[in-house]
N, C-alpha and C positions, 0 to 999 in steps of 0.2 A: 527492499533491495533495489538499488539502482543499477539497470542497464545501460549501461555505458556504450556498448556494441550497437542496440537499437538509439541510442540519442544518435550517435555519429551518423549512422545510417537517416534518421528525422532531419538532423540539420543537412548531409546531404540535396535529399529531395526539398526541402525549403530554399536550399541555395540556389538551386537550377528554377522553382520557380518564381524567384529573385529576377533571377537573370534573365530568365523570358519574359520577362515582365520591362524589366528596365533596357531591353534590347530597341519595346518598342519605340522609346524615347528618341528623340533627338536633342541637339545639342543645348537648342534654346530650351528643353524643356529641364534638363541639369541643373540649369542655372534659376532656375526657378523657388520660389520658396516649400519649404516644407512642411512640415504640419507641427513642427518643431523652433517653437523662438527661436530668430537670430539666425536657423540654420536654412540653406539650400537646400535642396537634394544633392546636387555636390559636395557639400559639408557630409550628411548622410552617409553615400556612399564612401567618399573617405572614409571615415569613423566605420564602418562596416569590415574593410579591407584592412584599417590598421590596427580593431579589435581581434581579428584573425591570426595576427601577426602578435597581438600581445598575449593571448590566450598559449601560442606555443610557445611563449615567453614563461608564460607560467608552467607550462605542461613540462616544460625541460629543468625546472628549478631555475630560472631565471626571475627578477622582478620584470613584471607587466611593464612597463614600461620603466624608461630614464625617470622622468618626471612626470608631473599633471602638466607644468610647462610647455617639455617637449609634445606630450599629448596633442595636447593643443595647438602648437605650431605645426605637426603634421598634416593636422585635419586641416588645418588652414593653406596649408600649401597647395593640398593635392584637390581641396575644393573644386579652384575653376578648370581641374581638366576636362578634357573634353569627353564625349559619350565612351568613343571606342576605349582610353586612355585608362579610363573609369571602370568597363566590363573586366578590361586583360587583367584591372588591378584584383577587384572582387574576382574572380576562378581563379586566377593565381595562386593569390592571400588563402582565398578558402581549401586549394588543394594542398596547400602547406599545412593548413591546420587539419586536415582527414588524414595526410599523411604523419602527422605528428600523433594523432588518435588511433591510428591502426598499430605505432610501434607496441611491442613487448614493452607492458610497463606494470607496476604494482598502482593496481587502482586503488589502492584503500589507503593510501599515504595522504596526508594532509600538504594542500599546497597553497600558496599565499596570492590573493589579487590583490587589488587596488586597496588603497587606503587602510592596510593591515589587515583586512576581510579575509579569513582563513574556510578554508573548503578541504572537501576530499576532492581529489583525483576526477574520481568519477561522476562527481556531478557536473567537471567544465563542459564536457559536452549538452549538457543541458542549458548550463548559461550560453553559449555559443547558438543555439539556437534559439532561444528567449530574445537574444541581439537581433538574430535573421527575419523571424516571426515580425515582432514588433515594429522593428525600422521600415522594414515592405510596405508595413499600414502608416507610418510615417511619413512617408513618398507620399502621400496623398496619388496613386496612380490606378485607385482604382481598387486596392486588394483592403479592406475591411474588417477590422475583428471580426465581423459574423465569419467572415473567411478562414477564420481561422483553424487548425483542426483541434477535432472537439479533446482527445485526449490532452496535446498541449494546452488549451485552454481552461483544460479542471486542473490540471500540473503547476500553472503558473499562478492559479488562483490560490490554490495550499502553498505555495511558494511564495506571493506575499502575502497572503493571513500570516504565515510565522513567524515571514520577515518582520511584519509587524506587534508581532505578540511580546507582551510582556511592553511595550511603550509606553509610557507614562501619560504620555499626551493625545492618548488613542483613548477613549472610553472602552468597558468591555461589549465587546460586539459580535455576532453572531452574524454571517455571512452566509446567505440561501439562495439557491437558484429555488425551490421549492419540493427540490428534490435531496441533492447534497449541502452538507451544512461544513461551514469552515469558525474557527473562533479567532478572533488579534486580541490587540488591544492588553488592556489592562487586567492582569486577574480579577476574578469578581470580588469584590469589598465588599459588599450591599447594597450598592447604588441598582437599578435598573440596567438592566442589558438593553443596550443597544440592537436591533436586530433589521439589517438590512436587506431587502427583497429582490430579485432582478432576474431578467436573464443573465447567462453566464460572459455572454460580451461585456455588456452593460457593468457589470460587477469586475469583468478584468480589465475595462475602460476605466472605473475610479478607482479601482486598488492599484492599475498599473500610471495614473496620471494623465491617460490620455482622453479620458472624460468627466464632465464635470459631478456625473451624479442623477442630472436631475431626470433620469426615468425612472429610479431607485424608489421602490416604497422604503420609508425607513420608520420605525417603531420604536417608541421609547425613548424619544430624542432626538434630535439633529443631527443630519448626516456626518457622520466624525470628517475631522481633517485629518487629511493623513500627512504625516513628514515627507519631505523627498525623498525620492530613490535615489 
């Protein structure tokens, strides 16, 4: 069963320490690259603030956004503002979206993201904080997957094993911190199971894209490639 009440409550506290974090910043440092292609940390924090705003997009029965177009020319506008510009947008964006999560609502209705991707209700506050978590450690400013809290990070890890379960282009894989075990990939055929080892950063670093792998024991084969998120 998904608590919808304690994610809101999670992505909360992950917001504020967002913000104290990026408070420390100055302007030159905004403008800086990310840990993210292509992107600033002003690209970031945009994309932060106008994922807030499309989340109660979704939460109201509206589409996420106009387009992937419009998307993208938002993030692109609001890129080079400056530090203070940037804070007012993230607490703003994000009080709209706690205020959009606290209304009276039927959490178990099915609502619609990006690219036809159908969900319940109750999981967007989970994705809203998978957004806040992640992008922090994308800042390159310091906050680290080991940083990450350890609940969210077993959450996210059964969260892409599923995402990726049933892929064709995944072998079948077995996903361990040495303790808890997760499965993706391709049902078993009879080929060998893939079976990859880690700590739990290290393992939400290549299931989530943000690392390459290589402290991963992997068993029975070559680290699988995983498709984009």
């Amino acid at each position: 069963m998904i608590d919808h009440a304690h994610d809101l409550a999670s992505v909360r506290d992950a917001t504020e320490r967002l913000l104290t974090a990026v408070g420390s910043l100055d302007n030159a440092a905004v403008t800086q690259p990310s840990r993210l292609p292509g992107w600033t940390r002003g690209h970031v924090l945009a994309h932060l603030a106008r994922n807030a705003d499309a989340l109660v997009n979704v939460l109201a029965g509206r589409p996420m956004y106009v387009s992937g177009e419009a998307r993208d020319a938002d993030i692109e506008r609001d890129a080079p503002r400056a530090l203070d510009a940037q804070l007012t947008d993230l607490r703003e964006s994000a009080a709209r979206f706690q205020e959009a999560g606290d209304a009276p609502a039927d959490w178990s209705r099915t609502v619609e993201l990006r690219n036809g991707v159908k969900d319940t209700a109750a999981r967007v506050p989970f994705r809203r904080w998978v957004e806040v978590e992640l992008h922090h450690v994308d800042l390159g400013i310091g906050y680290e997957l080991e940083d990450l809290p350890e609940e969210f990070t077993e959450r996210e890890i059964e969260f892409l094993a599923d995402r990726f379960a049933g892929h064709t282009d995944v072998p079948s894989t077995r996903v361990t911190d040495g303790t808890r075990a997760w499965r993706t990939g391709r049902a078993p055929d009879g080929d060998p199971e893939v079976t990859v080892t880690g700590t739990p950063a290290d393992l939400l670093g290549w299931l989530a894209g943000r690392r390459d792998g290589a402290p991963l024991r992997v068993d029975g084969g070559p680290l699988p490639a995983l498709p984009p998120l």
